[in-house]
N, C-alpha and C positions, 0 to 999 in steps of 0.2 A: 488452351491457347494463351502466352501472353499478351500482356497489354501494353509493354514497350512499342512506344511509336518506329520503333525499327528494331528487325530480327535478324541475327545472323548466325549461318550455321554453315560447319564446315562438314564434307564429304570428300574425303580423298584430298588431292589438290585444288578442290574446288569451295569458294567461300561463297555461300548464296547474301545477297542482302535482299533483306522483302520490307518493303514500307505497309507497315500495319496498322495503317487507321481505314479499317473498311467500310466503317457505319460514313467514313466523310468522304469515302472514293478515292484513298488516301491523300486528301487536300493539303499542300503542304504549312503545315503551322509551325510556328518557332520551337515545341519541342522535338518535331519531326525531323526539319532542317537541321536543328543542331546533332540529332541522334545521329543524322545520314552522314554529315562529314565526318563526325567521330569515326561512326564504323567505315565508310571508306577511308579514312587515314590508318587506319589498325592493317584491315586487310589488302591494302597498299604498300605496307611497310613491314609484312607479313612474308618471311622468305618460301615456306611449309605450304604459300598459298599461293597456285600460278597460273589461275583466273578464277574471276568474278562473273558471277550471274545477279543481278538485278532485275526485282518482281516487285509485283505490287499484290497484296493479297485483297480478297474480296469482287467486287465486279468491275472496277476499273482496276489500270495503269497507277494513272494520278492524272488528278485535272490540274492541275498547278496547284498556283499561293490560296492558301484560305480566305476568302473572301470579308466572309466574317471577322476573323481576326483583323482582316485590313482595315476592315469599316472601323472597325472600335480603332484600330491606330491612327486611323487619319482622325479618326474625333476627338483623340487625347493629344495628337502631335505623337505619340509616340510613333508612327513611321520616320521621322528626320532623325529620333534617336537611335533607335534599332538600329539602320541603315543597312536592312538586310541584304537587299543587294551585292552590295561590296562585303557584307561576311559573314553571309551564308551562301546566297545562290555562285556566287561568283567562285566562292574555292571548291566548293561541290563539284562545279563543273570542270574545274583545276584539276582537282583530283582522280576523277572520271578519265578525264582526256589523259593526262601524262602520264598515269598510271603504269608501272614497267611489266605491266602483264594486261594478257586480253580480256577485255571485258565485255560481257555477253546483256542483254536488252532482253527481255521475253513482257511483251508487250498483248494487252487485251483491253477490251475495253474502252473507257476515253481515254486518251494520251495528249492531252493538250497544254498550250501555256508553257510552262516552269517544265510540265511531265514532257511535251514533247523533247525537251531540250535536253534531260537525264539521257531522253530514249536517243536520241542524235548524241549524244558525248560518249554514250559506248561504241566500241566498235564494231558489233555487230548486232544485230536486230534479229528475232525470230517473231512475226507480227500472226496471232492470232485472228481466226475467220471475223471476228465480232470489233476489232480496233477497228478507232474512228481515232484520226490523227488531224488536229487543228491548231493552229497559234492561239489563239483569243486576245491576242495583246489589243489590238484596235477595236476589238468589241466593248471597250473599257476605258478607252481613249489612253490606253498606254502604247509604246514601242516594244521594240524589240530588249530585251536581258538576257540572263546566263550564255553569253554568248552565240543564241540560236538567229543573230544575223548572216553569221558566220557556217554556221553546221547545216543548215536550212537552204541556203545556196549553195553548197559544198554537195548537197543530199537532190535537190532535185534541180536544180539549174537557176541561175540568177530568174529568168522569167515565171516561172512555176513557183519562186519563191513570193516574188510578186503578187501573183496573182492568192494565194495562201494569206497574205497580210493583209493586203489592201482589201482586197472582198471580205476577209474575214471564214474566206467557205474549209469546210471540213473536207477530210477524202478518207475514203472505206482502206480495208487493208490492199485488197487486189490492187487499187491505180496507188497504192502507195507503193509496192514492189512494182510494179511499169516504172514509175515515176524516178524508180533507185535506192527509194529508204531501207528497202529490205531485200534479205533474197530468196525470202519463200512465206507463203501463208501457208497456216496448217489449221485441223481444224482446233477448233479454240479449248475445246475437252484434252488436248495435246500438245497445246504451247508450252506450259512450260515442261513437261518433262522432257518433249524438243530439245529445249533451249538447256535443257540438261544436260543429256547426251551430246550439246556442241562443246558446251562449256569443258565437259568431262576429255573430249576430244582436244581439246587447245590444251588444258589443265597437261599433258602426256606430251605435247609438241615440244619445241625450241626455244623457251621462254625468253633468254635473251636475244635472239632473233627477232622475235616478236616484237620488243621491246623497242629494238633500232628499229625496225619497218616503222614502228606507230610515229617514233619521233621524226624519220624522213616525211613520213607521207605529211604529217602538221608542218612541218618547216618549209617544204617542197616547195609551195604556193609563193612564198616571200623570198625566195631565194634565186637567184640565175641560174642557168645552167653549167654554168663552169663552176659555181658556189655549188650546185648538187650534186654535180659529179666530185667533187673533194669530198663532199659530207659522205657520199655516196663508200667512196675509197677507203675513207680512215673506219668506217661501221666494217667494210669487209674487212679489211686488214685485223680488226679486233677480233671480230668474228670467228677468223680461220682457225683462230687461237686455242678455241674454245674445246674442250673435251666433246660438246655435241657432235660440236661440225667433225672432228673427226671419227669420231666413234660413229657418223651418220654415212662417211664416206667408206669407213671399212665395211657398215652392213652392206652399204650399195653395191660393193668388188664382190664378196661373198654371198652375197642373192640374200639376204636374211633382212629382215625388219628393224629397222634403228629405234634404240631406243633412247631417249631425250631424257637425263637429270633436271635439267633448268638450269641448273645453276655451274660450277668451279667444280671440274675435277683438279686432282693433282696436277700441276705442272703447270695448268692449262689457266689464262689471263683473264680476268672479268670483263664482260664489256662497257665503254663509257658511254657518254653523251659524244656520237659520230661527227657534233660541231668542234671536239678538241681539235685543234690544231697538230698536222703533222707532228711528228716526232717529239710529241709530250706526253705522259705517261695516261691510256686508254681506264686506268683504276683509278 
């Protein structure tokens, strides 16, 4: 087993990332954070890879930040210098969310703090019999970071969010799928190879499809309706372009199973960011 604070391995289209510190529940500490953006910036920028699955090896998820390591930073001042925050948690999370392909969660264990907010920055969640999902921030006299003010009321409604912080209370996997964080419990001996076979399932789909769905659905929220119906137009309009979309339309005429590249066939236009403006080039 290596001893790299994060592993990655690839399977087909699929790039696993596991956070490997299991003796600390995988606690997130400054060589861990910094391994995790490296490797999701590789396998984000990775054409050959057209989803990610995110594990944590050993009996948790991750409980968040290392505590330990905190204590010693606030005793030296070294937290004002780090400023891990703003550069680690914060592009972590950057890179999680924007990512132009889907990213998969398989969650067991604790998942709190820092770790809930990994598990909310993916797009989908496969939540193990044995997760226990918490914030911890005010158990600590902290707020909210990496964004989980955000993904946390987006996940179970502004009130439930509330209720989550302010009490400080954990919730099992089952009222976590009630609640919307997920869409299935399984048993925990099965999570992740679960989260495999989804992963494996997206890794084969419409990857640029994908890509524009994740940035409508983020942008969606701050935008009006006549702003999302544009965004909404110029993502199809690129789209149709695509060698998928049409190669997905002649299987449908033909009764056959389409089958998805990901990427640019001949002829066919890449898609951009659906906020381009009309009639500027979608590459």
């Amino acid at each position: 087993m290596s001893s790299a604070p994060v592993e990655v391995s690839v399977s087909g289209a699929v790039a696993e990332v596991t956070l490997n510190r299991p003796e600390a529940r995988n606690a997130l500490d400054l060589a861990l954070k910094q391994a995790l953006l490296e490797a999701l910036t590789d396998v984000g920028s990775d054409p050959a890879v057209r989803a990610v699955l995110l594990a944590g090896r050993g009996p948790a998820f991750c409980v968040g930040q290392d505590l330990r390591e905190h204590a010693d930073a606030l005793a030296t001042g070294g937290w004002a210098e780090q400023r891990t925050v703003e550069h680690h948690y914060n592009p972590i999370v950057q890179a999680l969310a924007t990512m132009p392909k889907p990213v998969m969660a398989a969650v067991h264990g604790a998942c709190v703090g820092a770790g809930l907010e990994l598990a909310l920055a993916a797009d989908l969640r496969v939540l193990a019999e044995d997760a226990v999902l918490g914030t911890a921030f005010t158990g600590i006299g902290l707020t909210f970071d990496t964004g989980l003010s955000v993904t946390l009321a987006r996940a179970v409604g502004s009130a439930r969010a509330r209720e989550l912080v302010l009490r400080g209370d954990t919730i099992d996997a089952t009222t976590a799928v009630a609640w919307g964080v997920a869409g299935e419990v399984v048993p925990t001996s099965d999570a992740l190879e679960r989260a495999r076979e989804l992963s494996a399932r997206l890794a084969a789909g419409p990857t640029q499809a994908y890509a524009a769905s994740k940035r409508l659905l983020a942008d969606g929220p701050e935008r009006s309706l006549t702003q999302t119906l544009a965004a909404e137009a110029r993502a199809q309009d690129a789209l149709v372009r695509t060698g998928d979309h049409r190669g997905a339309v002649e299987a449908f005429l033909t009764k056959r199973t389409p089958r998805f590249d990901g990427g640019v066939r001949a002829g066919t236009d890449a898609v951009g960011d659906p906020a381009t403006p009309a009639g500027s080039s979608p590459r």
